[in-house]
C-alpha positions, 0 to 999 in steps of 0.5 A, a space after each residue: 500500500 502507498 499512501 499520498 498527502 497533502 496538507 493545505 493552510 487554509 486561511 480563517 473563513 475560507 474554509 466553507 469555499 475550500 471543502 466545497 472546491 474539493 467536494 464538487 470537483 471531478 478527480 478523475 479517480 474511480 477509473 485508475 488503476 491502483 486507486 483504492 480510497 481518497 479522504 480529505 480531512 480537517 485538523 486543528 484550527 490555528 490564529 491564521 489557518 485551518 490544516 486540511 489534508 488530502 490523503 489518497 490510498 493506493 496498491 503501490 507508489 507505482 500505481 501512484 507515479 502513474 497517476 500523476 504523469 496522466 491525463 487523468 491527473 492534469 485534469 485533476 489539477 486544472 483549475 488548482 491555482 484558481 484556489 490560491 486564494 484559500 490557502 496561505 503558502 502551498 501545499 505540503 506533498 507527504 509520501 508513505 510506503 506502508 510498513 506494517 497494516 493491520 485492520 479489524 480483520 486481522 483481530 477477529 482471525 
């Protein structure tokens, strides 16, 4: 499993505007190989910001660097920087090979 994250500042009282962005944007996502789950998530809010990330779940980094050297990813990102306003810097990128998984499955065995 590799997991993709990104974290986002985004400025007090924007955040209605950003989680609206994110929930009606088409990410092109539910056909490409190696995609298993996307959440996006907010954290604590700080004197400035708000911290959002994105976290998308996948088979393999491989899958993922696929992803983004394709068409559907460009269309993805289209209109990112139309966003800017929102958030206060860019966007931090984290990448994740797993190393250990366990799930509530594995308990019931």
């Amino acid at each position: 499993m590799f997991l993709a994250m990104n974290r986002f500042k985004v400025k007090l009282g924007s955040e209605a505007d950003f989680e609206t962005v994110w929930r009606e944007r088409d990410s092109h996502l539910k056909t490409v190989p190696g995609f298993k789950t996307f959440h996006l998530l907010r954290g604590a809010t700080k004197d400035d910001h708000t911290l959002y990330a994105s976290h998308s779940q996948w088979a393999s980094r491989a899958d993922f660097e696929a992803w983004t050297r394709s068409e559907a990813f460009r269309k993805a990102h289209g209109s990112t920087g139309a966003n800017k306003p929102l958030y206060l810097g860019h966007p931090e990128v984290e990448l994740f090979d797993s190393v250990l998984a366990q799930s509530v499955e594995d308990q019931a065995a």
